[in-house]
N, C-alpha and C positions, 0 to 999 in steps of 0.2 A: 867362931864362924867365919872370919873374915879370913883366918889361917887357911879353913878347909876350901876356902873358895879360891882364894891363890894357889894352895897346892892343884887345885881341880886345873885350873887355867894353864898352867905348866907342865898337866899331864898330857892335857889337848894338843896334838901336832895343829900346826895352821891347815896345812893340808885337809884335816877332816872337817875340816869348816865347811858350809854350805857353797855352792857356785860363788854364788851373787855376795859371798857374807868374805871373800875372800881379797885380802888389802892386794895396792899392788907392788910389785917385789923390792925391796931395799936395796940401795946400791951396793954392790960386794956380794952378792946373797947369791946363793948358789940359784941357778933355775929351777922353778918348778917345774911339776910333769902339768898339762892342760888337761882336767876333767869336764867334760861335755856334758851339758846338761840333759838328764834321763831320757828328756822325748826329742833327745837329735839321735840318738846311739840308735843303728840299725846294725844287726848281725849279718858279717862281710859273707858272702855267696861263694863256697867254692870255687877258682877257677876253670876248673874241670865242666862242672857243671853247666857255667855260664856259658863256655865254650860251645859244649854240647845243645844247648837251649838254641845259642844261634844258628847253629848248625842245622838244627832241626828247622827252625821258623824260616830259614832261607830255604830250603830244599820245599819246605810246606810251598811257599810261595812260589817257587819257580814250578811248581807241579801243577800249582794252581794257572797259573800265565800256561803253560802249556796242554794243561787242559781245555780252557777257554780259548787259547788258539784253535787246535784241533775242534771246537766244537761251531766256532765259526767258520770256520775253512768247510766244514760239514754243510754249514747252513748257504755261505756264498757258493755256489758250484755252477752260477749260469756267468752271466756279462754285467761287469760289474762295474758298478757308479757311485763315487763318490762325492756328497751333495754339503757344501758349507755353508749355512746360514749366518751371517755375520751382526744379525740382529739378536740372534736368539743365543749366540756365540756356540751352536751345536753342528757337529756330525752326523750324516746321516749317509752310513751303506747300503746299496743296493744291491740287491741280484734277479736279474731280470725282472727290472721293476720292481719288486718289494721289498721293502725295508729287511732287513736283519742286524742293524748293529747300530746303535745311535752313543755319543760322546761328546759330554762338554770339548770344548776348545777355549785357545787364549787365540784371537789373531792380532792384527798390526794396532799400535796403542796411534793416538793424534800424531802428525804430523810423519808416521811411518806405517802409513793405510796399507793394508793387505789389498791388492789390485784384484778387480771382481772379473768374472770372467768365464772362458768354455778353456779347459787346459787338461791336459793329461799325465799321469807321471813317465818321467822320462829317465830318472838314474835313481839307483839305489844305494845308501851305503849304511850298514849296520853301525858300524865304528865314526860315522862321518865328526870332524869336528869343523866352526866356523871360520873360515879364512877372513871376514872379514870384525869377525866383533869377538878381540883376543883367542882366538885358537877354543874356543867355546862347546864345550861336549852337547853334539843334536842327535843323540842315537837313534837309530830305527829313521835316519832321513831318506823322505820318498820327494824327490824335485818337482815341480811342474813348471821350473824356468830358469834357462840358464843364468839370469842376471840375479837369483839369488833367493826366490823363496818359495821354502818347502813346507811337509808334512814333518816333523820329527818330535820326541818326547821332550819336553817341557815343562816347569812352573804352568798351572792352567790355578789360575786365581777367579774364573770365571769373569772377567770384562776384562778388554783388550789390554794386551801389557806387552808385546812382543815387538820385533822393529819389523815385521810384514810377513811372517813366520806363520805357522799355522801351528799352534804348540798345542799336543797331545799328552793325556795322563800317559805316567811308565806302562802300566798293564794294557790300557788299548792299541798306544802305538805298537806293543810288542805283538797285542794278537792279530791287529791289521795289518803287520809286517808282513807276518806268515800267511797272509790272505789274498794282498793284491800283490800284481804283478806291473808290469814295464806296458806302459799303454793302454792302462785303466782310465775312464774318465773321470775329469774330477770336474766341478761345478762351484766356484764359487762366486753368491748373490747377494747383494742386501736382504732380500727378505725368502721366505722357505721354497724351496722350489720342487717340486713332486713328479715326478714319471710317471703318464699316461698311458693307458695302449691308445694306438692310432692307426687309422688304415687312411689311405687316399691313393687315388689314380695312378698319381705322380710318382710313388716311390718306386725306387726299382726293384727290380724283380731279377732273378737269376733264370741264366740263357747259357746256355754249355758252350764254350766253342766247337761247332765242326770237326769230328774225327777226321784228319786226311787220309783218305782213300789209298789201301797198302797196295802198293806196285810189286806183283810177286816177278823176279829177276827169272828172266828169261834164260835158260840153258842151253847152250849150243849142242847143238848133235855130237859134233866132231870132240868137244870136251868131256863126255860120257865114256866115247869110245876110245878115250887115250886112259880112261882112271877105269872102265873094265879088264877085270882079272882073267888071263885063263884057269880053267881049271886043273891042266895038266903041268902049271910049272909054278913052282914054288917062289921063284926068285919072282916073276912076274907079277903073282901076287903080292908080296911086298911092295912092289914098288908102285902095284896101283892101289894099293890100302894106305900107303904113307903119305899121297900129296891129301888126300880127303879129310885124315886125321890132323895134317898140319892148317888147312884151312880153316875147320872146325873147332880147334884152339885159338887160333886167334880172333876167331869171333867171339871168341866166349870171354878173352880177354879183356878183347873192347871194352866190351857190352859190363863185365865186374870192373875195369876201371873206373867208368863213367858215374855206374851205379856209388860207387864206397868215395869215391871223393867229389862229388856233388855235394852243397851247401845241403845237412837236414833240417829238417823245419823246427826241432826244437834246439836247435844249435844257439847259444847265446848271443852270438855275435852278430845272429843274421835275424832273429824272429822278433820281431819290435814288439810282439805283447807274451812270450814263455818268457817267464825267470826260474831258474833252476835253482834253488834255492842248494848252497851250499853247507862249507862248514862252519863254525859257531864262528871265528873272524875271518870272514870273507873279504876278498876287493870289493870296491866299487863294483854294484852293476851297470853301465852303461852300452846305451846303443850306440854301434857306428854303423852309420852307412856305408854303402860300399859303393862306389863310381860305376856306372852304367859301365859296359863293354863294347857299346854299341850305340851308335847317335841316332834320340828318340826322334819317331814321326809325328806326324800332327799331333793323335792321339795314343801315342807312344804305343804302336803294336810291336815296332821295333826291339823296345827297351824291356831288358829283362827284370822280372817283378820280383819283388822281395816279400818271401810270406807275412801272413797276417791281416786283417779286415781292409777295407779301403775305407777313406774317408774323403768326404765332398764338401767343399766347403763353395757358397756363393754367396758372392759379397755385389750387394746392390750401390755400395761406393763407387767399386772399380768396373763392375758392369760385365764379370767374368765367373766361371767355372773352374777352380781348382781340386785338382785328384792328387791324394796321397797314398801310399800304400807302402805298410813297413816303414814308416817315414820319412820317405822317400818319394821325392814328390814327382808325378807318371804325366801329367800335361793338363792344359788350362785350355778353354775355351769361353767366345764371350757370348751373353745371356742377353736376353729382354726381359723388360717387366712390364706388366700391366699398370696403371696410375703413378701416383706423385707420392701416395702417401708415406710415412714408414712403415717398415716389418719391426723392428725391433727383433730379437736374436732369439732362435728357435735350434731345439738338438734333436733328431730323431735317428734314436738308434734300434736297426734290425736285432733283433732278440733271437731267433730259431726260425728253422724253415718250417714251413707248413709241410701237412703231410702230400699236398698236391705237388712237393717238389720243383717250386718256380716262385712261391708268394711268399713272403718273410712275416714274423710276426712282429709287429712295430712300438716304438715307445716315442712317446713327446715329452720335451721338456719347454717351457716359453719362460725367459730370463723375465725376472721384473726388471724394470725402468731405473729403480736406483740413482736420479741424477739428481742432482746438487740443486735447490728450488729455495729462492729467498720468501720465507714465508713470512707474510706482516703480524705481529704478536700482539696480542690483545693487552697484555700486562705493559707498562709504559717500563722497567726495568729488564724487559726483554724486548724493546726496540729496536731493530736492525739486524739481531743477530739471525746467523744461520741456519737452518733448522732443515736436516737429512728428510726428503722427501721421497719414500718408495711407491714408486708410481708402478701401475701393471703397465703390461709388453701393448707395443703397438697395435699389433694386429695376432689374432690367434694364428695357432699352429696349420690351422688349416686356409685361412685367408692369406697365408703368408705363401704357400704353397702351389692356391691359386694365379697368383700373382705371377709366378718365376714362368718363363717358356724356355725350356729345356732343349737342345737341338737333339734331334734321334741319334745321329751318330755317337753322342758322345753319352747319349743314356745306353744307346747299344752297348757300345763298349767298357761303363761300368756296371751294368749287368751280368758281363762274364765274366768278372773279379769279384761281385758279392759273395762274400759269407757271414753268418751269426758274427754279429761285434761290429757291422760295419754301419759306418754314421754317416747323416746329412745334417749340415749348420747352414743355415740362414741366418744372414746378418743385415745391419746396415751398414756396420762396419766394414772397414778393409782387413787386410791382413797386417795382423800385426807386426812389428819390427822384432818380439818373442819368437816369431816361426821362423826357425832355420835349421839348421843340419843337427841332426837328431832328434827331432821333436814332431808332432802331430801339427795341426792344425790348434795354431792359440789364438782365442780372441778376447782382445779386451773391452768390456763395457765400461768399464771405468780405469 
């Protein structure tokens, strides 16, 4: 017995031993192969296949991103607003007035606050990366300030983790990309903010300018009778058919110069709210303005306008009436106000013209208060500290409205610049140190 057990033992390779049952190797001893225990072993996946697997799940997904774009882009097709709730850390799209597209966000983490405020996007870049926090990929970035922060795809952890950024999932930034454009408004508040329709007295109304009266050019007798032909000489007819046709060219000439190199309205460079969306790595979109040609008058009749809505901003700080248009800014005048109290900051933007052709259809937005309020805590281990108080707006949309006395001149003359998309801001604010050359009207509440 004890023979047949030895011989058994030295029939056994070590190798067939159990995982766990096996010594570990002897010095000199050739290396073993490493056998995996049963329930690690998974059978390897063609590469072919894997390939293909990916191949498919990314095209699945990019169909999917471009469906949902196209189906938003379907849905946005009036004036569109983009509303940030910093409480709720959500997005909220509008199209003329009503919602169509809402989206977690990540904005600005402690001590790098996303600044709240009335701001509009102003560049666009698909490929954008960070110049200031290591060359950092922000794809799908939409700006609302020069000094540094945007809309763009993001980590969205749901509660603020960004340095003042407004970080969007992959798929919404991508479908918002392809939806807004260059002079959308963006809104961001402490607490939710909703567009209203709104009618009042005050808002302006569209007023045509004056066709000038066409002066039909006087023709001389004596100039008739030098470009009449006889009928009996051949030569004479030429030579009174050739000044009439050489005149008649060069009016036409004019007249097609003038027309084909004129700025068009959807021209990129000139139209502060078309983006023409490109190819799949586009530049930068950005606005430039372009320098007047001519030195504005009071209320810049002078100064040549750049297409796109006008915008009014009155700031009961400075005690003035600023116009932009194309963002471009067309002249200022100063205001009165009725009482002491505040307005707190009001947006009302014309939506479509009524069908009476003169009356706009209107929307309200009244910012919350949002200001920094030391609240005393009832718990003794929360004593002194800080605590974010959302206070509503000073005064409603329409009390605020009350308030302003507007000079007719200068309502006359933004009157004949209204169209769909064009906005009025009331503030207590001033203008910000944000507004300058390419950008709208920015105001910060905080």
């Amino acid at each position: 017995m004890l023979a047949s057990t030895a011989l058994l033992a030295l029939a056994t390779p070590a190798q067939a031993l159990p995982y766990n049952l096996q010594g570990a190797p002897q010095p000199g001893a050739a290396p073993q192969p490493y056998y995996a225990r049963p329930d690690a072993v998974r059978p390897a996946k063609p590469t072919g296949m894997t390939t293909a697997l990916r191949v498919r799940e990314k095209a699945a997904t990019a169909s999917k991103d471009k469906d949902g774009t196209q189906d938003l882009a379907a849905r946005a097709t009036g004036v569109l607003t983009v509303v940030i709730a910093i409480d709720k850390q959500r997005l909220t799209l509008y199209s003329d007035g009503q919602p169509v597209a809402h989206s977690q966000v990540s904005t600005g983490q402690a001590g790098h606050a996303t600044p709240t405020g009335v701001f509009s996007i102003i560049q666009r870049d698909r490929w954008h990366r960070s110049n200031l926090y290591g060359n950092a990929p922000m794809w799908f970035m939409q700006r609302i300030t020069w000094s540094g922060v945007a809309m763009h795809q993001g980590v969205v952890p749901n509660h603020p983790a960004s340095h003042g950024c407004i970080r969007l999932p992959e798929a919404f930034a991508r479908q918002m990309w392809g939806t807004t454009k260059i002079g959308a408004r963006v809104v961001v508040a402490y607490g939710d903010v909703t567009p209203v329709a709104f009618s009042h007295a005050k808002l302006f109304t569209l007023k045509r300018e004056p066709d000038e009266p066409k002066i039909e050019p006087k023709v001389e007798p004596k100039l008739e009778a030098r470009f009449e032909a006889k009928p009996d000489s051949t030569d004479a007819s030429s030579a009174a058919v050739k000044p009439v046709l050489d005149v008649t060219q060069f009016a036409a000439t004019a007249k097609g110069t003038t027309a084909s190199d004129a700025p068009k309205v959807g021209g990129p460079a000139l139209d502060a709210i078309t983006y023409v969306l490109g190819s799949s790595r586009e530049a930068p979109t950005t606005f430039e303005p372009v320098k007047p040609r001519t030195k504005s008058a009071a209320l810049g009749e002078d100064r040549p306008l750049k297409p796109g809505p006008v915008s009014v901003f009155i700031s009961r700080k400075e005690g003035k009436l600023f116009v932009r248009k194309g963002f471009d800014p067309v002249f200022d005048v100063p205001v009165t106000f009725e009482g002491e109290a505040p307005f707190g900051t009001h947006v009302y933007t014309a939506i479509a013209l009524n069908d009476d052709g003169t009356t706009f259809r209107w929307h309200a937005m009244s910012m919350p208060g949002g200001a920094t309020a030391v609240k005393k805590a009832d718990r003794k281990a929360e004593k002194g500290k800080k605590v974010e108080v959302v206070t509503g707006p000073a005064a409603t949309a329409a009390q605020a409205l009350d308030r302003v006395n507007i000079p007719p001149e200068a309502a006359e003359r933004i009157s004949q610049m209204m169209s769909a998309g064009s906005s009025l801001i009331i503030s207590d604010k001033g203008v910000s140190g944000e507004t300058g050359k390419g950008t709208d009207f920015i105001v910060l509440t905080r």
